[in-house]
C-alpha positions in Angstrom: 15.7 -14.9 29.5 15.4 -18.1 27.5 16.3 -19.0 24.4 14.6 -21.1 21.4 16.4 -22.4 18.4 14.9 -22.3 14.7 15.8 -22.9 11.3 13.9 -19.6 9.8 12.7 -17.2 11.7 9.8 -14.7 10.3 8.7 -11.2 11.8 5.2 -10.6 11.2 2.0 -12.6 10.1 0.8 -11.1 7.7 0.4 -12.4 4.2 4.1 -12.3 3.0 5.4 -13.6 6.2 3.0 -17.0 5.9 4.1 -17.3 2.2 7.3 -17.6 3.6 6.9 -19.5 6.5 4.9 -21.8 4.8 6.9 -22.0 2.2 10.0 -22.9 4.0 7.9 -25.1 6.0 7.2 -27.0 2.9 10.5 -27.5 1.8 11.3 -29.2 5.0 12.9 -25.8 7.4 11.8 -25.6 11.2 10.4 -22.3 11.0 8.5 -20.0 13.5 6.4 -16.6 13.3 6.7 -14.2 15.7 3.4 -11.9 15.5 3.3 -8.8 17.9 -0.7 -9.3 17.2 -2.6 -11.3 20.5 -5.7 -12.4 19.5 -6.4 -15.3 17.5 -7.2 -13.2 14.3 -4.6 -10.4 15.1 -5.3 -6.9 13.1 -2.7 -6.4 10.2 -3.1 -4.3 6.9 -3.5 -7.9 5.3 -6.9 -8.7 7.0 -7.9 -5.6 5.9 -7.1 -5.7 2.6 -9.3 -4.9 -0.7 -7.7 -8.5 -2.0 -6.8 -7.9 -5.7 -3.2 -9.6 -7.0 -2.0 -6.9 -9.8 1.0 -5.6 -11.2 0.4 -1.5 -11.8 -3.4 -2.3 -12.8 -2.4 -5.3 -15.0 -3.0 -9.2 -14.9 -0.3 -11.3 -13.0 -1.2 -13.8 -15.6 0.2 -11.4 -18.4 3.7 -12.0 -20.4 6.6 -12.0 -17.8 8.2 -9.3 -19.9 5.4 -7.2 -20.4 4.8 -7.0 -16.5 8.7 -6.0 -16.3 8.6 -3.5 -18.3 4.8 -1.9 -16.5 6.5 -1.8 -13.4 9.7 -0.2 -15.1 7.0 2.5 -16.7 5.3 3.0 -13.7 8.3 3.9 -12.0 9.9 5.7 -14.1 13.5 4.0 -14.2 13.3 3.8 -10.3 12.5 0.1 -9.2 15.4 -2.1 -9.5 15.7 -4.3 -12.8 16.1 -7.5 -10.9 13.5 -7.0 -8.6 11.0 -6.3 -10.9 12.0 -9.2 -13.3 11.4 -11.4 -10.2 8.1 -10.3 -9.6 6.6 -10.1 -12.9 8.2 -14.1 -13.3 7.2 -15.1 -10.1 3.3 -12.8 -9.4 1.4 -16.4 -11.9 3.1 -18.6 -9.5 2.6 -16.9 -6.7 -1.5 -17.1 -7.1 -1.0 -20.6 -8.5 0.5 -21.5 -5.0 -2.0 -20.2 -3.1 -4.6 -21.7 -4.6 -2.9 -24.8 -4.1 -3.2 -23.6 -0.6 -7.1 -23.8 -0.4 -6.9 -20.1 -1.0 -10.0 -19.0 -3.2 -9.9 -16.1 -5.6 -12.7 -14.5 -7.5 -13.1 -12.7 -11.1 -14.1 -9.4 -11.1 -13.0 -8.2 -15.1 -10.0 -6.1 -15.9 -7.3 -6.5 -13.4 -9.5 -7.4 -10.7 -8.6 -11.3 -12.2 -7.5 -12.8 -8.9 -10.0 -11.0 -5.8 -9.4 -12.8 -2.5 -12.8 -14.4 -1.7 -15.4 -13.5 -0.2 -14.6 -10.0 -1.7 -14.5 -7.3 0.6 -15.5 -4.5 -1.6 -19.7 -4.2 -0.1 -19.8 -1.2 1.2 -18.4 2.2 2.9 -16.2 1.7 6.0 -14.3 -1.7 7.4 -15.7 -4.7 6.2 -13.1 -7.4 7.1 -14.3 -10.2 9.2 -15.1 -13.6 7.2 -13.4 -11.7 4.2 -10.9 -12.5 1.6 -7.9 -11.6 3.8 -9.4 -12.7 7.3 -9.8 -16.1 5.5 -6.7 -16.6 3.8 -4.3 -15.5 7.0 -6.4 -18.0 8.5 -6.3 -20.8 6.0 -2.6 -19.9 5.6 -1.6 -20.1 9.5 -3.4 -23.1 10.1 -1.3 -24.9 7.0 1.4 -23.9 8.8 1.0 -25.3 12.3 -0.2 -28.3 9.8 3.3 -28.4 8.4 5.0 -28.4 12.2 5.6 -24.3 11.9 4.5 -22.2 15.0 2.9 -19.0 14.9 3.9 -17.2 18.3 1.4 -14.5 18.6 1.9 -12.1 21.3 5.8 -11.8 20.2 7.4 -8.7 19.2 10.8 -8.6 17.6 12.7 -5.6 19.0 16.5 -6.5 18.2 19.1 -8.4 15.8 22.2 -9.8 16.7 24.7 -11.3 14.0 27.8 -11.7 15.7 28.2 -15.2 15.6 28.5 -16.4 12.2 26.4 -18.7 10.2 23.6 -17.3 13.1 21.2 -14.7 13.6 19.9 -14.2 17.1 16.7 -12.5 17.8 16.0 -10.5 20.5 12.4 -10.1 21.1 9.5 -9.5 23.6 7.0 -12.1 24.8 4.6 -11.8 27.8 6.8 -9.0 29.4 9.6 -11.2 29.5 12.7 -10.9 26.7 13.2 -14.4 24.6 16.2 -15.1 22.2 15.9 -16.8 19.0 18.5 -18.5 17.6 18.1 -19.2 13.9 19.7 -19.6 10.3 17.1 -17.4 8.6 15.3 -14.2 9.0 12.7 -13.2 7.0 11.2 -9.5 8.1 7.7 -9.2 6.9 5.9 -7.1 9.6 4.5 -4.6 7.0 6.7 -1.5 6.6 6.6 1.9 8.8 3.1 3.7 8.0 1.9 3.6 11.8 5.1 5.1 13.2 4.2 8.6 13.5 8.1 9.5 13.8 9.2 7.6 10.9 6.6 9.1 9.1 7.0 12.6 10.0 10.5 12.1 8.9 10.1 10.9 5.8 6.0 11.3 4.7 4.6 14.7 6.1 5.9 17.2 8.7 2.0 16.8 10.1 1.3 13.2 10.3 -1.6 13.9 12.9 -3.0 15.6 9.8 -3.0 12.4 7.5 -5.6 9.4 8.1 -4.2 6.2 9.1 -6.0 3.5 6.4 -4.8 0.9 7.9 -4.7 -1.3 10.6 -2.3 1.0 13.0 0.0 -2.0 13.7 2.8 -1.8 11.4 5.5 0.1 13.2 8.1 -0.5 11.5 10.5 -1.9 13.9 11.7 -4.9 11.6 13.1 -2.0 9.7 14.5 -0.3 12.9 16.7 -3.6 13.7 17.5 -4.0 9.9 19.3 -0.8 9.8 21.2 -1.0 13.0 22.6 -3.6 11.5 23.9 -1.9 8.1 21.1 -2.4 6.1 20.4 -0.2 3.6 16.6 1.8 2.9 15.3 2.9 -0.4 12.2 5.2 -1.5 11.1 6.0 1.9 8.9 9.3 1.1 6.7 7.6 -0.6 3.5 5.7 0.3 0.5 3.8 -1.3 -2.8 5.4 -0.2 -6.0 7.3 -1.2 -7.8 10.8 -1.4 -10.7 10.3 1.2 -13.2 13.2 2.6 -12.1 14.8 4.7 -15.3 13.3 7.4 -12.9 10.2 7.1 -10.6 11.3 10.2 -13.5 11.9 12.4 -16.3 9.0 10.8 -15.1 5.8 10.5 -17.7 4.8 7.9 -15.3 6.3 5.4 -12.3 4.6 5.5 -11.2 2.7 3.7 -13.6 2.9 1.4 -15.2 5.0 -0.6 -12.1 6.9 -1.9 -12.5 9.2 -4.7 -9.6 8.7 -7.1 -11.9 8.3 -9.6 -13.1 11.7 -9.4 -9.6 13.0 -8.3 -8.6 12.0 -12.5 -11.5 13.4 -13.5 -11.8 17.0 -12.0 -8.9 18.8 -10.3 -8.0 19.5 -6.9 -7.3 23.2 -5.3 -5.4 24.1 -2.2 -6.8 26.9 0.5 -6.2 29.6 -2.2 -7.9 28.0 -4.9 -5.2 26.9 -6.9 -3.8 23.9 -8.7 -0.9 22.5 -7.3 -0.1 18.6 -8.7 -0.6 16.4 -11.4 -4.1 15.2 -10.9 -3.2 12.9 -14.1 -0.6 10.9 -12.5 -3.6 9.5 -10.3 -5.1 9.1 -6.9 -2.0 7.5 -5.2 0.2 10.3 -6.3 -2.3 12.9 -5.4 -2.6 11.0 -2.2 1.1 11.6 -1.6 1.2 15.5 -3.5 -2.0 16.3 -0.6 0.2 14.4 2.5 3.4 16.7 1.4 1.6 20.0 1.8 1.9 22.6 4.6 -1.4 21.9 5.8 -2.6 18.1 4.3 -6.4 19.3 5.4 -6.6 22.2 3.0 -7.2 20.4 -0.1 -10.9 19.9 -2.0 -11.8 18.3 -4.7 -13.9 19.9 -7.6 -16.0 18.8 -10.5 -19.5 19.0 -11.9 -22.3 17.0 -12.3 -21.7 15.1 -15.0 -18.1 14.0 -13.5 -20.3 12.9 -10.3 -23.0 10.7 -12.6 -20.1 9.1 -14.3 -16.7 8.3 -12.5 -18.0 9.2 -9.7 -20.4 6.1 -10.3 -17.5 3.6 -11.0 -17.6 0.3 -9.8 -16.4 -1.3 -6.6 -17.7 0.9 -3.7 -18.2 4.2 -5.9 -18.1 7.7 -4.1 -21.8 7.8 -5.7 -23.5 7.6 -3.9 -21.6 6.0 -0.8 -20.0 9.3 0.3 -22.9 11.3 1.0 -24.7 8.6 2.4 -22.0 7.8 4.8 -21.5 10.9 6.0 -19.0 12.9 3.9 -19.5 16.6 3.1 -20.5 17.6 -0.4 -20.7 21.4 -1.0 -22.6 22.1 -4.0 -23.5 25.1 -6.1 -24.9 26.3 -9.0 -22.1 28.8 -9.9 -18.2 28.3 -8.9 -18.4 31.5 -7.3 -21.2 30.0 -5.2 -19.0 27.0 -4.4 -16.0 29.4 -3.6 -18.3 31.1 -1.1 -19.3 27.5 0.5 -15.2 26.2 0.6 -14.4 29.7 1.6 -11.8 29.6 -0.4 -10.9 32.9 -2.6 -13.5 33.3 -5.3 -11.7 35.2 -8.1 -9.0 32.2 -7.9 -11.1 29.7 -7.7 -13.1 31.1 -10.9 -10.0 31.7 -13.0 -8.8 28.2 -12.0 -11.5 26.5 -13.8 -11.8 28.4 -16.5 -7.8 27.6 -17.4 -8.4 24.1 -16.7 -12.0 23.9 -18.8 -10.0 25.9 -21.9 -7.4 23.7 -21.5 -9.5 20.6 -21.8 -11.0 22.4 -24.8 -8.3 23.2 -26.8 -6.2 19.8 -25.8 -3.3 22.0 -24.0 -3.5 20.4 -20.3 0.0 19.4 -20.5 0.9 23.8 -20.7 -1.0 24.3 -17.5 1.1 24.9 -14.7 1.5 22.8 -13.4 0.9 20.7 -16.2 -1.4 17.8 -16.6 -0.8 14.7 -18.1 -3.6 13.1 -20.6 -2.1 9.3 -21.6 -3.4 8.1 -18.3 -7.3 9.7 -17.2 -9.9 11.4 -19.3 -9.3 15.3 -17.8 -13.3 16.1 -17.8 -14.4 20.0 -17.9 -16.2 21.2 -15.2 -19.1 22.7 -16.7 -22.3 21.1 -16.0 -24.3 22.8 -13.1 -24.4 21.5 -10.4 -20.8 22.3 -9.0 -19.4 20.1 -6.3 -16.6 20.3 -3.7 -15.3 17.8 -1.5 -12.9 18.5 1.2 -10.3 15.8 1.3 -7.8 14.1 3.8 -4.9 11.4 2.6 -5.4 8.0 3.8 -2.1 5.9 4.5 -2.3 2.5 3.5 1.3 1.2 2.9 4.6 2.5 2.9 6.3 2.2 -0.6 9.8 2.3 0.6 11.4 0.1 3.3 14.4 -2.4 2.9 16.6 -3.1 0.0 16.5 -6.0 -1.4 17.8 -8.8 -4.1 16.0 -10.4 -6.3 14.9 -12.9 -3.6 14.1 -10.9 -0.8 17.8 -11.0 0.3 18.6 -7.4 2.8 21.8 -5.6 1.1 23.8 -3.0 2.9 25.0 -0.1 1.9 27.7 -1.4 -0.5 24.4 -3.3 -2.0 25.9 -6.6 -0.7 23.6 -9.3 1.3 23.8 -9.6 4.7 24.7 -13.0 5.2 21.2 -15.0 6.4 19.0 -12.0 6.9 15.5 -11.2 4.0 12.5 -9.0 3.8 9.5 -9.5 1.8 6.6 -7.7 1.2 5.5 -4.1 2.9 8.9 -4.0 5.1 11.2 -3.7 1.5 11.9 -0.8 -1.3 13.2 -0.8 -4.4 9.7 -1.8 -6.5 7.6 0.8 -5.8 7.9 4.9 -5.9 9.9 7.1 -7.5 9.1 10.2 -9.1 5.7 9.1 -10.5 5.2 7.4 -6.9 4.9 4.3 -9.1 2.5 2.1 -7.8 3.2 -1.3 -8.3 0.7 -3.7 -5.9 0.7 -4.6 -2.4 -0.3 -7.6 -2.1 2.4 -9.1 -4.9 5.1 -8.3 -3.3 4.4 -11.7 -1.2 5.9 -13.1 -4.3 9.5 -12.1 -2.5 8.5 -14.2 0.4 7.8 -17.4 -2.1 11.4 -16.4 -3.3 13.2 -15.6 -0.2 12.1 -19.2 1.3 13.1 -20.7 -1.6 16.5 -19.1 -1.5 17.2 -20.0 2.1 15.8 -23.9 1.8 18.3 -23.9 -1.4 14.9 -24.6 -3.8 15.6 -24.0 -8.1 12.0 -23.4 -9.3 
């Protein structure tokens, strides 16, 4: 066994572990990465990322108190007020120090202000190599090394030891051989729990073999494993950021991650095996993603809608499902009569019929919210589906990112159960809770909450911004 000393230590090397390496680094901490990844550009859900910075759809560069008050919307109440005041303050800075950085965004309207470049959005399928989050992991681990920081690749944390105080020691892996890290500082950043088929079976879906992994199958979630064995407390941990895919996707990898068809999920409606309603399709795709991943059978679900649905969202920008998800593969049944379509889905025709006939009156007569179950309308256009002809896609949920994960401070600090910190140890980014979920399944941004790693570093090296 040997043993290596540190100032702060960081598990995982993705993007909100470099922030805060690098940002430690910076301010003048000896600080290491440990990265259970071997190859020189190691597979994490960062290199595969789409590469938009947003807060709930909105610009980072908006008023800090408007962004507070999205994410407090979004959620419902649920993420915690300090949290989300230190994000919304912090997301402009955050962009602002990575282009300092060398990192390059581009502008693609809307929300889409701050794209990782090269965008990755081209085409169906995985498209990740030379990209927007291959290049900045890059750019961002060899400013590190730059700054005297090591990246130790090949490393994976697998136990935490605070016994002695003032110190945290790190038990980890490397090479088959067990190492000890002895540091100040730990930052956990290895991406939250969405590839741990246990964890996620626990908390996600009782079928997770029936749910498509959308992501890069590395994040385990073993920084939260060693968090709570040493009284850290979890928040939000049934919830998950994801999209409605076909259901090809688990058998043809040229549709994941993209197209997804959220677009057309807000549109149209979604039945289950008996042709029925069963979520708010106005809440959007993420929380359709999640209602579809809770159900008995996750693989039963379809999407419907009609033409004019498929010529217009279904023609939406960035990697649209038309007309990428027929040309990549993915099953389209279509009809020139519901009944028809019923017959083609084998679901239950009668159902199916009386289904969209509620739902198209309903649109009609501006009563979606007295469906049942009820559909909101301040969000997505609700479309009627009556413009021959009739589609219907089957459909699988696609895990991205856990939602839930560690709680934490304001700046990234891990609180127990009592909500006190635990004296030296942080999370940042996919590994923490408390911003995201709730009963909306409040989608807040991935990719921002690196903002808690600019924090947390700053908060260990002692730093007033």
């Amino acid at each position: 066994m040997t043993k290596t000393t540190c100032e702060v230590l960081v598990i995982g090397g993705g993007i909100s572990g470099l922030v805060a390496a690098n940002r430690a680094a910076e301010l003048g901490k000896r600080t290491a990465v440990l990265e259970r990844g071997t190859e020189d550009r190691y597979l994490c859900s960062s290199r595969y990322t789409g590469g938009t910075f947003h807060i709930s759809f909105n610009d980072v560069m908006a008023d800090k108190d408007k962004l507070a008050d999205v994410i407090d919307k979004t959620t419902r109440g649920f993420a915690r007020k300090d949290l989300a005041a230190a994000v919304a303050k912090d997301s402009s800075r955050l962009v602002r120090w990575l282009q300092a950085e060398g990192i390059r965004f581009v502008n693609l309207g809307h929300y889409h202000t701050f794209v990782l470049a090269p965008p990755s959005r081209t085409g169906p399928g995985l498209d990740w190599e030379g990209r927007g989050g291959d290049v900045l992991l890059r750019t961002l681990g060899a400013n590190l090394e730059k700054r005297g920081g090591r990246i130790l690749r090949g490393t994976r944390a697998r136990a935490l030891d605070l016994s002695t105080p003032g110190r945290i020691k790190v038990e980890a892996q490397q090479a088959g051989a067990t190492v000890v890290f002895d540091t100040a500082a730990v930052v956990i950043a290895d991406g939250g729990f969405p590839a741990n088929i246990d964890l996620v079976r626990k908390h996600i879906t009782p079928v997770p073999e029936k749910i498509l992994q959308r992501n890069a199958r590395t994040a385990t979630g073993d920084g939260l494993q060693m968090a709570m064995a040493v009284g850290a407390a979890t928040v939000g941990m049934d919830c998950f950021y994801g999209h409605l895919l076909s259901r090809d996707a688990m058998n043809n990898d040229k549709l994941w991650p993209r197209p997804y068809v959220d677009a057309l999920v807000v549109a149209g409606l979604i039945v289950n095996a008996e042709g029925r309603r069963f979520a708010d399709e106005g809440e959007g795709g993420v929380y359709m993603a999640n209602a579809v991943a809770r159900m008995a059978d996750p693989l039963s679900a379809s999407l419907i809608m009609d033409h004019a649905i498929w010529q217009g969202p279904g023609a939406s920008p960035l990697v649209p499902a038309n007309p990428h998800l027929p040309r990549a593969g993915g099953t389209m049944h279509s009809a020139n009569t519901i009944v028809e379509l019923a017959s083609l889905m084998k679901v239950p025709a009668e159902q199916l019929q009386i289904t969209v006939d509620l739902y198209n009156k309903a649109v009609e007569s501006g009563t979606l919210q007295q469906l049942s179950p009820p559909r909101r309308t301040d969000r997505y256009k609700a479309w009627p589906i009556k413009t021959a002809p009739f589609y219907a896609v089957p459909l699988c949920t696609g895990i991205t990112n856990t939602m839930g994960g560690l709680v934490v401070d304001k700046d990234g600090a891990v609180l127990d159960k009592n909500d006190a910190p635990i004296p030296g140890l942080y999370a940042a980014g996919g590994a923490t809770g408390g911003l995201e979920g709730g009963p909306s399944i409040g989608y807040v941004g991935g990719l921002i909450k690196a903002t808690i790693g600019l924090r947390a570093a700053e908060k260990i090296a002692n730093f007033s911004n």
